[in-house]
N, C-alpha and C positions, 0 to 999 in steps of 0.2 A: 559390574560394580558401579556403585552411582556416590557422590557424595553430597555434603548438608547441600548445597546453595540448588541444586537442579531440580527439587520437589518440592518450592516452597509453597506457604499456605499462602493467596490470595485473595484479597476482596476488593471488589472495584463497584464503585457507585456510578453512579452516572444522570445526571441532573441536565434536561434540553427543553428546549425550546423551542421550535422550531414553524414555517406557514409560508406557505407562497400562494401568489394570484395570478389569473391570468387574463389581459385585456384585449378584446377582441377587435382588433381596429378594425376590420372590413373581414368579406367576407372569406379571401384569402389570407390577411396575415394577420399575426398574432404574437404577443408579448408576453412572456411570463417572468416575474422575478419571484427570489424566495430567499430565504436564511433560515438560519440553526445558531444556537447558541449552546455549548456543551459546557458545563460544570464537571469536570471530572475528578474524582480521588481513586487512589489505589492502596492498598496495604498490604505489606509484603511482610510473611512472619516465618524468619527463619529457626527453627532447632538451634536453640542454643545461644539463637541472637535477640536482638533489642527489634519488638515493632515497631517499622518504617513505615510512615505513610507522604506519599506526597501525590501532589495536586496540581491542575491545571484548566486550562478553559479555553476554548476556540468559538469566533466567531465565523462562520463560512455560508457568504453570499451565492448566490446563482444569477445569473439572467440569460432567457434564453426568447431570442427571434426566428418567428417561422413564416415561411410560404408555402402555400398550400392548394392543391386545387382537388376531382376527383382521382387523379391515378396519381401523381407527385410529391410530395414533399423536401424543400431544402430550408436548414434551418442553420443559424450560429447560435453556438452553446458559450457563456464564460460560465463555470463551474470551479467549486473547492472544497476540498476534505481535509480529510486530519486522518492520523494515528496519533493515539495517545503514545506517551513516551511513559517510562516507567523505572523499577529499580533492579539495579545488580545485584542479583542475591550475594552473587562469589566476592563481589565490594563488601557486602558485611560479612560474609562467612570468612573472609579476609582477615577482617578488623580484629573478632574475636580471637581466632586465632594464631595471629600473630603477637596478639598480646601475650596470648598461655605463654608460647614461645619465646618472648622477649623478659616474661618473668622469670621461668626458667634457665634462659642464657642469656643475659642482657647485650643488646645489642646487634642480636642477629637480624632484625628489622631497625633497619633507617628511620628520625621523623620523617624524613623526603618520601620513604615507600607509603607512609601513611597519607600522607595529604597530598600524593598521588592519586590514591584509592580513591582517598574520600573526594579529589576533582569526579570521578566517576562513578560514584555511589548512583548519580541517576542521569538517563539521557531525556532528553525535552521528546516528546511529540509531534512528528511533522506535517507541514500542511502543503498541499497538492494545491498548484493553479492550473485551468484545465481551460485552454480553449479550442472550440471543435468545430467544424464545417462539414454538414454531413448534408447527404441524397437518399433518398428513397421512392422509388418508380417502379411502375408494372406497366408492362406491355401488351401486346398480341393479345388481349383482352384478357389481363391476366394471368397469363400461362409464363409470362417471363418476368421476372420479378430481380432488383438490381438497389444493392447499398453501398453505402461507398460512404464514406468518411475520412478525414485528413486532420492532425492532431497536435496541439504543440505546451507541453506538460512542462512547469518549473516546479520542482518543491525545494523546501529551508528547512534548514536543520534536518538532513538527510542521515539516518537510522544505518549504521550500519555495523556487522559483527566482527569481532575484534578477538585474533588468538596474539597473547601476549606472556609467551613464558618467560620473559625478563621481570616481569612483574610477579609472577609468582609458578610455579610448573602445573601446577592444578586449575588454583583459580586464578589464573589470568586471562577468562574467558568474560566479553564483556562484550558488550552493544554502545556505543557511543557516537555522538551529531559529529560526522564529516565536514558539514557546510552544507552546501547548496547540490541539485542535481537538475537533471534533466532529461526528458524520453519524448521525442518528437517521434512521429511516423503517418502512418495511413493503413485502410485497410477496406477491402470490398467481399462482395461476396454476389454472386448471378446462380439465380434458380430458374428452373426450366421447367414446367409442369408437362411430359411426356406423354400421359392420359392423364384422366382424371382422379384416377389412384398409385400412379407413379411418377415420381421429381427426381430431376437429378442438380445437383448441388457444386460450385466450385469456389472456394475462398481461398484467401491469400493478404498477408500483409508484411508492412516492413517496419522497424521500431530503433531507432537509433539513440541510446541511452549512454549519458555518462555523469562521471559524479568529479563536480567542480571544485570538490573541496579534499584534499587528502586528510589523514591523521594519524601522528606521532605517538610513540609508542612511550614507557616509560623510560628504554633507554635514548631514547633519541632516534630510533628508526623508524624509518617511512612505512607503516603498515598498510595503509592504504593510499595508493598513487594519487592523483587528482589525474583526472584523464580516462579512469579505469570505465569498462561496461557494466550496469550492475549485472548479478546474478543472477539466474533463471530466467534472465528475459532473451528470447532469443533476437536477433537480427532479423529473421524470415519465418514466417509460416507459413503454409499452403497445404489447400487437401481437396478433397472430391470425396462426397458421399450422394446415397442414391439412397433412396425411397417409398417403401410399396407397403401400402395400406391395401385389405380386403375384407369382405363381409363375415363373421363368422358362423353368426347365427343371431336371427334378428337385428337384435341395438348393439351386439357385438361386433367389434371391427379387432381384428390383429392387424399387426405392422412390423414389418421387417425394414 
């Protein structure tokens, strides 16, 4: 069973800008910077409710310095993104709703439950700062191959999902800005080319993520800690795969 707020109609525009350059000081390093400019709107049209549209706009620089020779490269990255932020459908399927309900039996919705809601009618957009220190080498005349990277990520206005049955048993499901976050780590990876149609592969990294801002629920509880890990990122990765390309017939090659 599904209800109004989870299959809402949406349309999103999206209006950028966006160019980078890169200046070649010598014939090992090199300088690139760039930007984006995003115009965005969203409009969210639920059954039964009033079209929502809202809006917003990010500007997100890069610059990025490199060295470089024929088997090497080490470069620093500063880099920034966005996710747009958007609307609660179950904030309006809320609204409407409560009202039938309040006309009905007056008073079974609080003003306080409405201008609740409407505080969380939309959550903002967040934007990623990204600075990175990476390597890239081949060895043994190319047969060994080695990257490596090291990472250290701030974003604002941190996105995140909210089960809230004090606010309502249905729709008290919502997305709303935490505060701030963070995911430092690192991660490599060494290739070994065995022949020339078989590599074997070994990666691994570490990611250490937490969100700096908690957020309060309608009754006053803590739904989300400050200190927490975000979700699906793990702490550790690591694997090993292997490699084998062969001729099939002609320009046909398979690969396992």
């Amino acid at each position: 069973l599904t209800v109004g707020f989870e299959s809402p109609s949406t349309e999103v525009e999206d209006i950028s800008m966006y160019g980078e350059a890169t200046y070649q000081v010598d014939e090992n390093w090199s300088i690139t910077a760039g930007a984006r400019y995003s115009d965005l709107t969203k409009s969210v049209d639920i059954e039964g409710s009033e079209e929502f549209e809202f809006s917003e706009n990010f500007f997100t620089p890069k610059l990025n310095v490199s060295w470089t020779n024929e088997t090497n490269l080490v470069y620093l990255t500063y880099s920034t993104g966005f996710r747009q932020g958007g609307v609660n459908g179950a904030s309006l399927w809320n609204r409407d709703r409560w009202e039938g309900q309040n006309a009905a039996a007056p008073g079974t919705h609080s003003p306080e439950k409405f201008a609740y809601s409407d505080s969380i009618l939309t959550y903002d957009g967040d934007k990623l700062t990204n600075i990175e220190l990476g390597y890239k080498g081949s060895f043994l005349e190319d047969r060994l191959q080695l990257t490596a990277s090291v990472y250290q990520q701030e974003i604002e206005d941190l996105p995140v999902y909210i089960t809230d049955f004090s606010l309502d048993p249905v729709g008290g499901i919502y997305i709303a800005n935490s505060g701030d976050g963070s995911s430092d780590g690192g991660e490599a990876s060494l290739t070994y080319a065995i022949t020339e149609n078989i590599s074997i592969t070994v990666f691994g990294g570490v990611n250490e993520t937490s969100v700096d801002g908690g957020f309060t629920g309608y009754d006053g509880s803590d739904l989300v800690a400050s200190g927490n890990s975000f979700i699906h990122a793990p702490e550790e990765t690591y694997g090993l795969s292997l490699d084998a390309s062969h001729n099939l017939y002609r320009d046909l090659t398979g690969r396992f």
